[in-house]
Every structure is written in structure tokens, then in C-alpha cells.
C-alpha positions in Angstrom: -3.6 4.7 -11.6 -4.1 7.3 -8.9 -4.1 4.3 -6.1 -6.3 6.4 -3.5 -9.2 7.2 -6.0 -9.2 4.2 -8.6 -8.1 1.3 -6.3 -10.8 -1.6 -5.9 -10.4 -2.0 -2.5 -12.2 1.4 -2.0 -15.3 -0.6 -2.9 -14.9 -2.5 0.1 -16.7 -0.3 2.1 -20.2 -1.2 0.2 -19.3 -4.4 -1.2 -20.7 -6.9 1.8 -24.1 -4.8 1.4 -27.3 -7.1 1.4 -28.1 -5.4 -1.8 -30.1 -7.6 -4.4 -30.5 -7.4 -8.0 -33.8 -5.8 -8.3 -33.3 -2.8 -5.5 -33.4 0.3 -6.2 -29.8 2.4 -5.7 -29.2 5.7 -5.2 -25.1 6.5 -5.4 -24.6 10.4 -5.0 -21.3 10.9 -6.8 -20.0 10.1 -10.0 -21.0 7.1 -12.1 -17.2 5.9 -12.9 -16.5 6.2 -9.1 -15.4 2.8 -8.2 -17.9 2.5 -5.6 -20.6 3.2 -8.0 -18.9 0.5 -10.4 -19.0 -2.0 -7.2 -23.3 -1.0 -6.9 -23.6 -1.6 -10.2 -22.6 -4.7 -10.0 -24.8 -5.7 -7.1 -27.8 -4.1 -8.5 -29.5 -3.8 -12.0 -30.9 0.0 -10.7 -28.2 2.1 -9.6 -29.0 5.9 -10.0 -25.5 8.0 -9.8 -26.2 12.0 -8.6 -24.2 14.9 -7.7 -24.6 16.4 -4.7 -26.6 19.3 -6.2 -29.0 17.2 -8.0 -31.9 15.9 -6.5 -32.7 12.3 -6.7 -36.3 10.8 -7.3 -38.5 10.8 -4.3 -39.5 7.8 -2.1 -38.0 5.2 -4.2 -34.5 4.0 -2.9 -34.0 0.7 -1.3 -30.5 1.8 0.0 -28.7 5.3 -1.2 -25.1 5.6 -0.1 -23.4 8.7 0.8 -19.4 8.2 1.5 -18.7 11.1 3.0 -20.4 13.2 5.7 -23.4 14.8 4.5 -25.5 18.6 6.2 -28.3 18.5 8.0 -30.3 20.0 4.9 -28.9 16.8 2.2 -30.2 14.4 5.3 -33.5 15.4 4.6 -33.9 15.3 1.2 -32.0 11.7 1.6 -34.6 10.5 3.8 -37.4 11.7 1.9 -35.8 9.3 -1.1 -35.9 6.5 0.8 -38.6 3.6 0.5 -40.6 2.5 3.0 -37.8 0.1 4.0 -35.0 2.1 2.6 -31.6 2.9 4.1 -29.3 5.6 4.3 -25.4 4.2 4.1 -23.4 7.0 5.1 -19.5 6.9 5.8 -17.3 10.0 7.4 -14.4 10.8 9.4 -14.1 10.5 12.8 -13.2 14.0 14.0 -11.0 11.9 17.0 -9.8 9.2 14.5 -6.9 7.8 16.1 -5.1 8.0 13.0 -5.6 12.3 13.0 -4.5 12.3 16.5 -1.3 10.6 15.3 -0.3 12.8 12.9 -2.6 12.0 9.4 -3.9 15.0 7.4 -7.6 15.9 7.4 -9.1 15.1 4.1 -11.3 18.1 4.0 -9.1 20.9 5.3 -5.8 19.3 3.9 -4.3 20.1 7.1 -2.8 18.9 10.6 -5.3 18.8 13.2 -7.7 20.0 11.0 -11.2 18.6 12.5 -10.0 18.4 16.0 -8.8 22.1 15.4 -12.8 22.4 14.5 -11.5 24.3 10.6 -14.1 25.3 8.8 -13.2 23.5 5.9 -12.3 20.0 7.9 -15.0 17.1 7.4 -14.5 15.0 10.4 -17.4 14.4 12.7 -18.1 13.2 16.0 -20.2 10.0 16.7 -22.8 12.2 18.7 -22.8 15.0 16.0 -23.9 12.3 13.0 -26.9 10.9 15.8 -28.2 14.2 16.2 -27.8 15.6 12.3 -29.4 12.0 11.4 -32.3 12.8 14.3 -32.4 16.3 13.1 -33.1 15.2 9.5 -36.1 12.8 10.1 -34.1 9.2 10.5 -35.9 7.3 13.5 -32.8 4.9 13.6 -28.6 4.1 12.8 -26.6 1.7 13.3 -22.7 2.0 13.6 -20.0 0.3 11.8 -16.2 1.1 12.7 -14.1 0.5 9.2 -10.7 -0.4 9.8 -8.2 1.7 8.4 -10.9 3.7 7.5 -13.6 3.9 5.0 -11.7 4.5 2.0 -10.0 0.9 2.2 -11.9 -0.9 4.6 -9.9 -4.0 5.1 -12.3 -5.3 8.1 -15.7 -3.6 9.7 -16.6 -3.2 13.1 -19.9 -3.0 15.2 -20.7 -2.8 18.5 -21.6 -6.4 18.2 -18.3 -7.2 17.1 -15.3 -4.9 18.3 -11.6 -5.5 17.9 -9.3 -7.6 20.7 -6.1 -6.3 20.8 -3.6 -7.2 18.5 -5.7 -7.0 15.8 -5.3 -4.1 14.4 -1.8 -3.5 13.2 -1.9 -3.4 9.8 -2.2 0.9 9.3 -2.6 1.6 5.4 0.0 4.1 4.6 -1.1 7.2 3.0 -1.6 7.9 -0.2 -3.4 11.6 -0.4 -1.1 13.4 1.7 2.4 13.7 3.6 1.8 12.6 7.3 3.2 12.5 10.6 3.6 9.6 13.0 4.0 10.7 16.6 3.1 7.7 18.3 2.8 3.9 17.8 -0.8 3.4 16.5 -1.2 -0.4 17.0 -0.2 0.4 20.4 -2.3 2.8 20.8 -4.9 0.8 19.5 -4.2 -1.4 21.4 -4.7 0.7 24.1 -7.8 1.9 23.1 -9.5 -1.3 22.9 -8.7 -2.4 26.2 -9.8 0.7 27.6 -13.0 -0.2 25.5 -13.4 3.3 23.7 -12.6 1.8 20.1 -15.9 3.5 19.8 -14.2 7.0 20.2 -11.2 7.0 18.3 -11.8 4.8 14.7 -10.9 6.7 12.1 -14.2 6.2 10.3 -17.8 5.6 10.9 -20.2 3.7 8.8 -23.5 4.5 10.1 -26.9 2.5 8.3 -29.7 4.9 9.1 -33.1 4.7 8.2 -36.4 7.3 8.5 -39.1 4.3 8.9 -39.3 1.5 11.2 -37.8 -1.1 9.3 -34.8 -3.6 9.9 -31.1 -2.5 9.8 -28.6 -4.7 7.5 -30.0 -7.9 7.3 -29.0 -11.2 5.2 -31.4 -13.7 3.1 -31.8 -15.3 6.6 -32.7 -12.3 8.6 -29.3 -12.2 10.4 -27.8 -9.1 11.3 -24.4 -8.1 9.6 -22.4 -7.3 12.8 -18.6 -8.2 11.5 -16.7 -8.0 7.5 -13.3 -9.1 6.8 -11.6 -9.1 3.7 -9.1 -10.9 2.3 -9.1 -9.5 -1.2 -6.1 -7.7 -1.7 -3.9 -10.8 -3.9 -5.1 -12.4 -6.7 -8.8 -13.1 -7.8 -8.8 -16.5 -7.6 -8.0 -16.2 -3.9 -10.0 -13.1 -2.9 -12.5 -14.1 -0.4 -14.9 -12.5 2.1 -14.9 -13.3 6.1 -18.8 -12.2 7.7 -19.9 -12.5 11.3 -23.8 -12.8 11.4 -25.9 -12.4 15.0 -29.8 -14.5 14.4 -32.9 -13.3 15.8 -31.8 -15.4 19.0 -28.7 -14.0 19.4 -26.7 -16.7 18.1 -23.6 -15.7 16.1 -22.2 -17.4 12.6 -19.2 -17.1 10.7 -19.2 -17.5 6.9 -16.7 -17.4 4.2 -17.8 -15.8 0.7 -15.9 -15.4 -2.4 -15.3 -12.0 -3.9 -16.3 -13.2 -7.4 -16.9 -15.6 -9.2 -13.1 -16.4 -9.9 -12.7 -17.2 -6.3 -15.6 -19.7 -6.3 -12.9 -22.7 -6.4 -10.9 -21.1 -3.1 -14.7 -21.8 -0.9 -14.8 -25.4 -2.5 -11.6 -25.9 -1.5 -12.2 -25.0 1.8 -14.8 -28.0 2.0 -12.2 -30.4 0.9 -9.9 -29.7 2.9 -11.9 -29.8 6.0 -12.2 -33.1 5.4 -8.8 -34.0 4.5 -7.4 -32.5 7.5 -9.8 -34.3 9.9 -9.1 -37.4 8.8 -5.4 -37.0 9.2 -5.0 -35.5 12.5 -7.8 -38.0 14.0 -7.2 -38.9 17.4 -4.7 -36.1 18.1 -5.1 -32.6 20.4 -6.0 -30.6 17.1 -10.0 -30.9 16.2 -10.8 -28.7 12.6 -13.4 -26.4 12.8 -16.4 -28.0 10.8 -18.7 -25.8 8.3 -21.9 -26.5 6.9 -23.5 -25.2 3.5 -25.0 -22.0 3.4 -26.1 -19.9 -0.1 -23.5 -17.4 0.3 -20.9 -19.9 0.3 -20.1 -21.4 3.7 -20.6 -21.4 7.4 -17.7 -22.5 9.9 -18.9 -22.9 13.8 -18.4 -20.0 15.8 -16.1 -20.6 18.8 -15.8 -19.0 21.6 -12.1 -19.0 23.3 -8.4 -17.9 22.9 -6.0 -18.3 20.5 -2.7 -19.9 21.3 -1.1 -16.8 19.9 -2.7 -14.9 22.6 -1.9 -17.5 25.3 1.6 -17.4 24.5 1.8 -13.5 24.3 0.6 -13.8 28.3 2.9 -16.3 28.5 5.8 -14.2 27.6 4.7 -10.7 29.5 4.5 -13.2 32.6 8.7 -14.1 31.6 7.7 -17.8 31.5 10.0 -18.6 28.4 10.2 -22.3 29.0 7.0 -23.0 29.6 6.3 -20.7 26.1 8.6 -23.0 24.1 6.9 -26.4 25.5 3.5 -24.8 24.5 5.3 -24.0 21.1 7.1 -28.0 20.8 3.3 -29.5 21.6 1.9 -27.6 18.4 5.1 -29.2 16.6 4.6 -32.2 18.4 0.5 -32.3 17.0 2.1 -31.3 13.2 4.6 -34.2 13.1 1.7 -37.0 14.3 0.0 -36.8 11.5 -1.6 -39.6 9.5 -0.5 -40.8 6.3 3.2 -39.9 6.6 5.8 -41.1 3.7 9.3 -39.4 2.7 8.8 -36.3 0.9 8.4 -35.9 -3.2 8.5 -33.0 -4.9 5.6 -32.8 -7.6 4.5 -30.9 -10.2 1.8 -29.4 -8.4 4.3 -28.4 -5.5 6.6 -26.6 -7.6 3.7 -24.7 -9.4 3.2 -22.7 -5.8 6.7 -23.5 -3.8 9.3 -23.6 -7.1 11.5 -25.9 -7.8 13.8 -26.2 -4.3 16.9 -28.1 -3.7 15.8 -29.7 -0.3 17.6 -32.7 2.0 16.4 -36.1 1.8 14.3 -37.8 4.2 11.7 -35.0 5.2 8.4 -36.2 6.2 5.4 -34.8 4.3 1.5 -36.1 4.6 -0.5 -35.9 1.4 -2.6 -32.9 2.3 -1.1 -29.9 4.7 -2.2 -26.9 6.0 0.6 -23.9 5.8 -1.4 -22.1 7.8 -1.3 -24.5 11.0 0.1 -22.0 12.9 -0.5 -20.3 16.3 -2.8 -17.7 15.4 -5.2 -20.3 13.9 -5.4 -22.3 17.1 -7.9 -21.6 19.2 -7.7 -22.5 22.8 -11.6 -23.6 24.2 -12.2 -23.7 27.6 -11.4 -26.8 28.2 -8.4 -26.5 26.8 -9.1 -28.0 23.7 -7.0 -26.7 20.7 -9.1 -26.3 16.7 -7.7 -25.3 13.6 -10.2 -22.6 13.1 -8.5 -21.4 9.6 -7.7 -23.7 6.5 -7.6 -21.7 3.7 -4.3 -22.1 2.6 -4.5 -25.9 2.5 -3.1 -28.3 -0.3 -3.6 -31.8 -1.8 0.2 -32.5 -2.5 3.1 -33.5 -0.1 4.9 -30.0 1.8 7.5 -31.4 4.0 5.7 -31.3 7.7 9.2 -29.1 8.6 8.1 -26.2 6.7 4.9 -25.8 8.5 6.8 -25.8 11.7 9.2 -22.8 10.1 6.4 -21.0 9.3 5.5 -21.2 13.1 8.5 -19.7 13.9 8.9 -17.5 11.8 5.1 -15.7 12.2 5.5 -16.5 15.5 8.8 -15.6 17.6 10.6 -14.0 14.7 8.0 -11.3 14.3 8.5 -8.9 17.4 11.3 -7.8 19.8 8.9 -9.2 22.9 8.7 -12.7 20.9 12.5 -12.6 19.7 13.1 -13.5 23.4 12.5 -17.2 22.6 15.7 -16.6 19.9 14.2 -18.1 16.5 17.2 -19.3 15.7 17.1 -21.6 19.1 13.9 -22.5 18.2 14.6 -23.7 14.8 17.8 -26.1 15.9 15.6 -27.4 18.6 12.6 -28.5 16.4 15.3 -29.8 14.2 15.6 -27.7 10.8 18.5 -27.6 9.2 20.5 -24.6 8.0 20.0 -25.5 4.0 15.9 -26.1 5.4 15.8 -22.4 6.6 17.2 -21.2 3.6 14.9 -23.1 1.2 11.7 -22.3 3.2 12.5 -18.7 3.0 12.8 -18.8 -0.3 8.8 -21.3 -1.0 7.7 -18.8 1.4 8.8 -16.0 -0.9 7.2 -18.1 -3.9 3.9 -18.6 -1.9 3.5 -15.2 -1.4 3.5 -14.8 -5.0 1.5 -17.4 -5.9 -1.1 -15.9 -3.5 -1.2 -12.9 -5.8 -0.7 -14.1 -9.0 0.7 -10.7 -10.5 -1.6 -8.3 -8.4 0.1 -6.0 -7.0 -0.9 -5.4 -3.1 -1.6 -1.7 -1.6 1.4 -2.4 0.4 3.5 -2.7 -2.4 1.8 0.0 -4.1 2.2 2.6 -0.8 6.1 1.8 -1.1 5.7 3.3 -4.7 3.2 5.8 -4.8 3.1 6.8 -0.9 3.4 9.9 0.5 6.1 10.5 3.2 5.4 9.7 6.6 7.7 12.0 9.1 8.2 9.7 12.4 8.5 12.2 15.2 11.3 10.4 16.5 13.3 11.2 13.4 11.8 14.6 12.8 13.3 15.3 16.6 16.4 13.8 15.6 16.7 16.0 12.3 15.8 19.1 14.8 18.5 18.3 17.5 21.6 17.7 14.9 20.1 21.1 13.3 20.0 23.1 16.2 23.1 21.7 17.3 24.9 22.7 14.2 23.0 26.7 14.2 23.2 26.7 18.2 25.2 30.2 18.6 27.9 30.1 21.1 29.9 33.4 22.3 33.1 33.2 23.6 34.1 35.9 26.7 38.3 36.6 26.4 39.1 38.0 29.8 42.3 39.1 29.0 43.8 35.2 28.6 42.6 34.8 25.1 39.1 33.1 24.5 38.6 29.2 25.8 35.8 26.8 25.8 35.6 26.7 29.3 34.3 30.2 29.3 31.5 30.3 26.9 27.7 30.4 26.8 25.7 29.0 24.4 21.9 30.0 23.1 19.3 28.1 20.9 16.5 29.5 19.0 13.3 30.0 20.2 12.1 29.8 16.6 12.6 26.8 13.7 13.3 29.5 11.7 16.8 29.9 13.3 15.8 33.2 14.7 17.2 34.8 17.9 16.9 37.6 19.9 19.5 37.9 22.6 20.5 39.9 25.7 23.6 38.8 26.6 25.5 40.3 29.9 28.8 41.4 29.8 31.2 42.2 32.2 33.9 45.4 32.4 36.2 42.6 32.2 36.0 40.8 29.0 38.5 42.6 26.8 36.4 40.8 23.1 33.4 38.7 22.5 33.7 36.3 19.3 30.0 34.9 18.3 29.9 32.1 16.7 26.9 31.8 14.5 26.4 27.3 13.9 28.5 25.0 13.1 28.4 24.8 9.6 28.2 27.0 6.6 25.2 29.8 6.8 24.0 32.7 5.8 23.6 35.6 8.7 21.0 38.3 8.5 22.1 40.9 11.1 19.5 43.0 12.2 20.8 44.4 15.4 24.2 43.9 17.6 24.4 47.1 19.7 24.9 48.0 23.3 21.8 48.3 25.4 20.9 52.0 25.1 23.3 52.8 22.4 22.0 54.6 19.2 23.9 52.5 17.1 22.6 49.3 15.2 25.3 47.2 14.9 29.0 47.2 15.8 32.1 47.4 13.7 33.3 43.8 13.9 35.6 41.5 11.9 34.6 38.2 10.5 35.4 35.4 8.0 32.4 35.9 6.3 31.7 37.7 2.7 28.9 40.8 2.9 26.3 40.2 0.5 23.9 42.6 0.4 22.3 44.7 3.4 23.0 42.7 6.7 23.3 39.7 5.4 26.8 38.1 5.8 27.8 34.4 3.6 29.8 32.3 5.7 31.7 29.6 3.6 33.6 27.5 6.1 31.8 25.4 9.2 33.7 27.5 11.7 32.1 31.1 11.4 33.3 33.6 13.6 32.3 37.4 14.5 34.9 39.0 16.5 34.1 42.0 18.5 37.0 44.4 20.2 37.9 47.6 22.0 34.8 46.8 24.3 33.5 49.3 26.8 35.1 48.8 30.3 32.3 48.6 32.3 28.9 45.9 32.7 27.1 46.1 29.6 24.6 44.1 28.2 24.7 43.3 24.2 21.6 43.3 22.1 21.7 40.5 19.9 18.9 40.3 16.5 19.8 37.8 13.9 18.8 35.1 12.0 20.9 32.3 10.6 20.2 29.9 7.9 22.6 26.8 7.7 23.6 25.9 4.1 25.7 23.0 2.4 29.7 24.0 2.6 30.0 23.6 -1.3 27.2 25.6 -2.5 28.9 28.4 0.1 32.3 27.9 -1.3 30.7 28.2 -5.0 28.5 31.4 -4.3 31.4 33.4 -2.5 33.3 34.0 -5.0 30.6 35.9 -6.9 29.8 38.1 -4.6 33.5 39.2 -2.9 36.3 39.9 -5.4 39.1 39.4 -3.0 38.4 35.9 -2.1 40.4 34.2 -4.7 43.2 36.1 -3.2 42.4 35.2 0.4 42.0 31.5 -0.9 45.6 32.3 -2.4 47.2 33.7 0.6 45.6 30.8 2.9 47.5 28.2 1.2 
């Protein structure tokens, strides 16, 4: 499977649509594209057109164009449209954060290649899609921000909803094309956000435009569409659908969907647990976050505050490490007070998700838990008031309470150098897990994960196998510096004392193709000059080694290098040498053209013997 083309999760840019049954669906590209699979299971009418075919005049109820589109395919576009219809167009962002960083342009296939304006490059500005969409007849667009982008759109955007930092760390690798990474993204992210031009640098734009006066993405209730996570890359019995909805009265909403009909049982599960886990941390700090029915599946109540994650972060920029850790022991304090308590049992059901596990006796475990009652699901209201605002991964067997508190740890201060402050391991002793826990927990975690995907393999896996390299400036420098280093050409001055180290100078190339051109004085003096050419076996193309205003091209000289053909010399040892004598005695300056090319020592030593004759002797006489 070619992973960037064929993967599912490129449908996720059009999959949280409001498209019914009975619109009408324009797709332009190909019909096995899996986007146009995704419409057509959305809608009973999907058309699928090339870009040079026209499609059928005033009819669409939505026609979707991924990919930016001329001012010229706008127009016909629009005129497709019904009198509600809407144009759903995806591109580039010309300033995508991700370009800046070092990512090829799709369109041009190069570095740079829509900030470098190419002709070829497809990346857009936010203001050049307004005024094409203007220019083309639309009367209105909204934007949506897909996050990596909009070929696997793991979360979308809108100005209604933008990103807090922290959020966005999880940068797909790249499939298409080799990259480089010159900076941190999520920091730069990060950055970005705070700065509040997210707007600016997402790497894609979703924009829904439309050429009448009608609404912009709407639900069955009339709600606008104004956030879409999703949690759909494990197995399809757990792939479900996150939406943030603003009402006519500005009011906002959080639902949870399943993606498909397999993951029907994960949203009922959700409703039972809700009202497991309220029952059994009654009358402690933790509230749950209640839903209520809704036709898509449910709806959770929208909070406004902080979560403890975030508090601690602040906590530990501000060095407050204690007062970090207390935070940290009240959550573990809240886990361990639960209802219901009894000594822990493995069961069937348990070893169906965790496997079998060889734990101590005497752990406490309620009958329900939530794995995921950790510090990123706790939001902080303002009056300080903690709820467990995400229950997914809930279960109705006994997990020993201890495990939930490792998983705290673990996604908590054993995740970043800034958090490793606290020391894990500290933290672990002190909230009283054992050694043989740790190493048990590690491995349900490990089982867990699996279960969660139930043999589907995640893009993250799939990037470590079918990636492309990405080149981390850091390292590409490195690989520079010990390359230059090795081809740095250093000349040594003999004065009439023999030549030393002390009285050398040494040059780099101005070029990465190991290129120099030198002027290098010297004085009546210096009785030879010996240039050494790297540190390491190379080849030598000498174009020019002559005096300044001498007819000749280059020198007489003596080396321990092998002539191969013209002026280019093989050196097959990583100490070459050219030795220059019987210098003028007077100041002279020496014109210095060459180019070096560094090569492994054995494949020197095995291509010098083909092309000099004596050097089996000279090997010989050597030893």
C-alpha cells in the first residue's frame, strides 16, 4: 500500500462533513480516490470528475476540491453549486510552518518551493484563496486549519476553536518526500500560537466557500462545526470522532461520534461508564463530566478551565518542584479513595486487554477504573474544582488502582527533560510501587496499546517503515563539520628547521563541493611548502598550483599519491602530502585551484593498484 495515497486517514479531511444521504456530490478526481470512497459512503449521489471535465450545472449540494484550484476552475465550481451549495476546498499554506522547517513542496518537489514563489509550487496564502474565491463569484468562506495538514488531518481548526499550546506535537512524518528538520516544530508551534498567528503558519487550509447566501457547515441542529478530532488511527472498534459545535446563541458543545458502525459499542460504553465512575468517586475532589443523548452519538458538557497538566507545567517553569509533586500525590490521593475497594483479582476479562501478569499480592483495585485518570484529563475550573473530562478508556473489571497512578507518572514526569526534573523514579518509590510493579505495568501498558489497535497498524508505525528520511540540521551540521574537518587543507611553511605544526595555516572550502581557490603568501624564507590535501583518503583534481605571474600551471612536486589521469592525483593513505622545493627566495604568493573529494581508505587501497604499476613494489619496500 503506498501509505500517502491509499491510507484511510486521508479521508479525514471530509469525513466530519454534514453530508446526508440524499445530497448531491461533486468529487473532482478520481473515483477510487479514498476520499471519493469516504463521499460515497456519506452520500448515495457522488459524481467523480477530472479536472478537465466539466461537471453538471447548478446541482451540487457540496463539491470538494483537495487541492488548490485557478481562478478560472472557481468559476465553473460555483456555477455547479445549488442554491445552498458549498465549495470544500483544501491547499497548502505557502508559510506552512512545516515548509519553513524544512518539508518539500508537494507541487514543485522542492525546498522552499512556494515561499520561493516556483512556478510549479502549489502553496497559497490565506489572502490569495479570499481574493481567487471573491474573484470567482463566491460571496463567502469560512476557514478551517487541519492539523498536520490536509492529507491526514488528525484534528481541524477554526477561528472559533484554535490550538493552546502543547497541543500540537504530534508532526506526521513524511511519506512523499525526503525532508529537513531545522528547527523544533512543536516549539515553534508553540510559539506561534501564543503569538496568536496559528492563522499564518498551518500547513493547510480548509476553506468552505459558497456563491449564494446560505449557511456555512452546519449540523441537524443548526450548530456550526467550529472544532474535529480524531481518534481513528487503532482498531475499528475503538475509532471514534471528537466535534466542537458553537449554537445560534453562541453556546459551545462537545460530542463524541463513532467512526462506523463497529465503534458503536466504544460511545455506549462511554454512557456506562460515566455512571460507574460517578458513583465511585462520590464525595471526593474528582466530579466526571456528565453527557446527555444526542443523535450523533453523545454530548459531554463543555467546560471552561485548565488542565492540571497545564497547571503543573507552570508549576515547574516557576522551579516550584515540591509544591508540583503535592499537586501530583492529591491526584493519587483522589485515585486511592475510591469506593468499592477489595484486593485485586485477576479475570478473564483483564487478561484479554492487560495479559496474563505475574503481580504482588495485596494491590487494591475497584470494580470499574479509568486508565486514563490522568493529568491531562483533569480539568482545573475556576473554582478550583478538578473533573475527569475524558473516560474513554474505562473498564468494568478490577486494574489494580497502582497502575493508574504509573500511568500518571509515566505520561506525566517521565515524558520530557523539563518534567524529568521531578525524577520518575522518586516519584514512583514515593507513591509506593514496587520495582516488580514497574516492570509489570510496562509490560499491560505495552498489551493495552495493542489491544487499542487490535492488529491495525498506526501511521506512526507505518512512517518507521515506509518513511522518507528526515535530515535534522543539527546532524546534517555535524556530518559537515567532521567532513570539512577531515578535507580542511593545511600547508605547512619549513623555514629552514624542518616543517612543525606550530607553523601552519589551514583553509576550508568555500564550496560543499570541496572546492578551493587559494592565494596563499609566502615568504623569501620558507625553504618548502608541503600541502596537505584532508585527512583521509581522496581523490585531488589539480587545476592550478603556480606562482602568481608565472606562465606555468602547476609545479613539479613530489607526493604519496598515484596519477590517474590528467590532474587528478588518488591518494590511498589518510595522511596525503604534496611537497613543494627549491622555492624562489623572495615573497611570493602561490596560486592554489583544486578540488578534493574524500573517499573510504579501502576502496583507495583497492583502486591504486590498477592504475600505478609500481605500487606493489612500494607496498614491498614499505614493509
Amino acid at each position: 500500500m503506498d501509505v500517502f495515497t491509499d491510507s484511510y486517514l486521508r479521508a479525514n479531511i471530509i469525513a466530519w462533513l454534514p453530508i446526508k444521504k440524499n445530497d448531491f456530490v461533486c468529487y473532482i478526481g478520481n473515483d477510487t480516490d479514498t476520499a471519493a470512497k469516504k463521499l460515497k459512503e456519506m452520500s448515495d449521489h457522488v459524481t467523480c470528475v477530472s479536472k478537465t471535465e466539466t461537471p453538471q450545472k447548478g446541482r451540487y449540494e457540496f463539491l470538494v476540491c483537495l487541492g488548490m484550484a485557478s481562478k478560472e476552475e472557481l468559476q465553473v465550481y460555483s456555477s455547479c453549486l445549488s442554491e445552498s451549495g458549498k465549495l470544500v476546498l483544501a491547499a497548502e499554506n505557502a508559510y506552512g510552518l512545516k515548509y519553513l522547517a524544512g518539508a518539500k513542496e508537494t507541487g514543485s518537489g522542492e525546498y522552499f518551493g512556494s515561499v520561493e514563489a516556483l512556478k510549479e509550487a502549489d502553496g497559497v496564502t490565506r489572502e490569495e484563496i479570499i481574493t481567487r474565491l471573491s474573484d470567482a463569484g463566491f460571496m463567502w468562506q469560512t476557514f478551517y486549519y487541519p492539523f498536520p495538514d490536509y492529507y491526514f488531518a488528525m484534528s481541524i481548526y477554526s477561528d472559533d476553536y484554535l490550538p493552546k499550546p502543547g497541543e500540537l506535537i504530534d508532526q506526521i512524518g513524511n511519506f512523499d518526500a525526503e525532508r529537513l528538520v531545522l528547527f523544533d516544530e512543536s516549539k515553534a508551534m508553540d510559539a506561534v500560537i501564543a503569538r496568536g498567528r496559528f492563522f499564518e503558519f498551518s500547513n493547510s487550509y480548509l476553506v468552505i466557500a459558497g456563491s449564494k447566501t446560505s449557511a456555512c457547515c452546519t449540523n441537524e441542529r443548526g450548530e456550526t462545526i467550529s472544532f474535529v478530532k480524531f481518534s481513528n488511527d487503532r482498531g475499528k472498534q475503538h475509532n471514534i470522532c471528537t466535534l466542537v459545535t458553537k449554537s445560534a446563541d453562541k453556546r459551545f458543545h462537545l460530542l463524541k461520534t463513532a467512526y462506523g458502525k463497529e465503534a458503536l459499542p466504544q460511545i455506549e460504553k462511554l454512557k456506562q461508564s460515566y455512571h460507574a465512575l460517578k458513583e465511585l468517586y462520590e464525595g471526593t475532589k474528582i466530579s466526571v463530566n456528565a453527557y446527555r443523548e444526542r443523535e450523533c452519538g453523545i454530548e459531554l458538557e463543555f467546560l471552561n478551565g485548565h488542565t492540571l497538566e497545564e497547571e503543573l507545567d507552570l508549576l515547574l517553569e516557576q522551579g516550584k518542584l515540591e509544591t508540583a509533586y503535592l499537586k501530583m500525590s492529591d491526584v493519587f490521593e483522589v485515585i486511592r479513595s475510591c469506593k468499592h475497594q477489595k484486593e485485586f483479582e485477576m479475570t478473564e476479562e483483564f487478561c484479554r486487554v492487560f495479559g496474563n501478569r505475574k503481580l504482588p499480592s495485596g494491590l487494591k483495585a475497584a470494580p470499574v477504573c479509568d486508565i486514563d485518570f490522568i493529568m491531562p484529563n483533569i480539568l482545573v475550573g475556576a473554582d478550583g474544582g478538578w473533573t475527569l473530562i475524558d473516560y474513554e478508556w474505562s473498564f468494568q473489571f478490577p486494574v489494580p488502582l497502582n497502575f493508574i497512578i504509573y500511568r500518571n507518572i509515566r505520561y506525566y514526569a517521565d515524558t520530557t527533560a523539563a518534567r524529568r526534573v521531578l525524577n520518575p523514579q522518586a516519584l514512583y518509590e514515593k507513591a509506593k510501587i514496587s520495582a516488580q510493579e514497574i516492570v509489570e505495568y510496562a509490560a499491560m501498558e505495552e498489551a493495552f496499546q495493542a489491544y487499542v489497535l487490535d492488529g491495525h497498524t498506526p501511521l506512526r508505525q507505518l512512517y518507521r517503515e515506509q518513511g522518507k528520511p528526515a535530515y535534522h540540521v543539527s546532524s546534517v551540521l555535524h556530518v559537515i563539520d567532521d567532513m570539512e574537518r577531515r578535507r580542511a587543507l593545511m600547508v605547512y611553511f619549513d623555514r629552514g628547521g624542518g616543517f612543525s605544526e606550530k607553523d601552519t595555516e589551514t583553509y576550508h572550502s568555500k564550496a560543499m563541493d570541496g572546492t578551493y581557490h587559494l592565494e596563499i603568501p609566502v615568504g623569501a624564507e620558507v625553504k618548502k611548502l608541503r600541502i596537505d590535501p584532508g585527512s583521509q583518503a581522496c581523490t585531488v583534481d589539480i587545476e592550478r598550483m603556480s606562482w602568481k605571474g608565472s606562465r606555468n600551471t602547476v609545479l613539479n612536486f613530489i607526493s604519496n599519491g598515484h596519477k590517474m589521469s590528467g590532474s587528478i592525483y588518488l591518494f590511498d593513505t589518510e595522511d596525503p602530502n604534496i611537497l613543494l622545493e627549491n622555492l624562489p627566495q623572495k615573497d611570493k604568493t602561490l596560486l592554489l585551484d583544486l578540488r578534493i573529494d574524500s573517499m573510504s581508505l579501502s576502496a583507495a587501497e583497492w583502486i591504486a593498484p590498477k592504475i600505478d604499476t609500481k605500487y606493489k613494489l612500494k607496498k614491498m619496500l614499505k614493509k
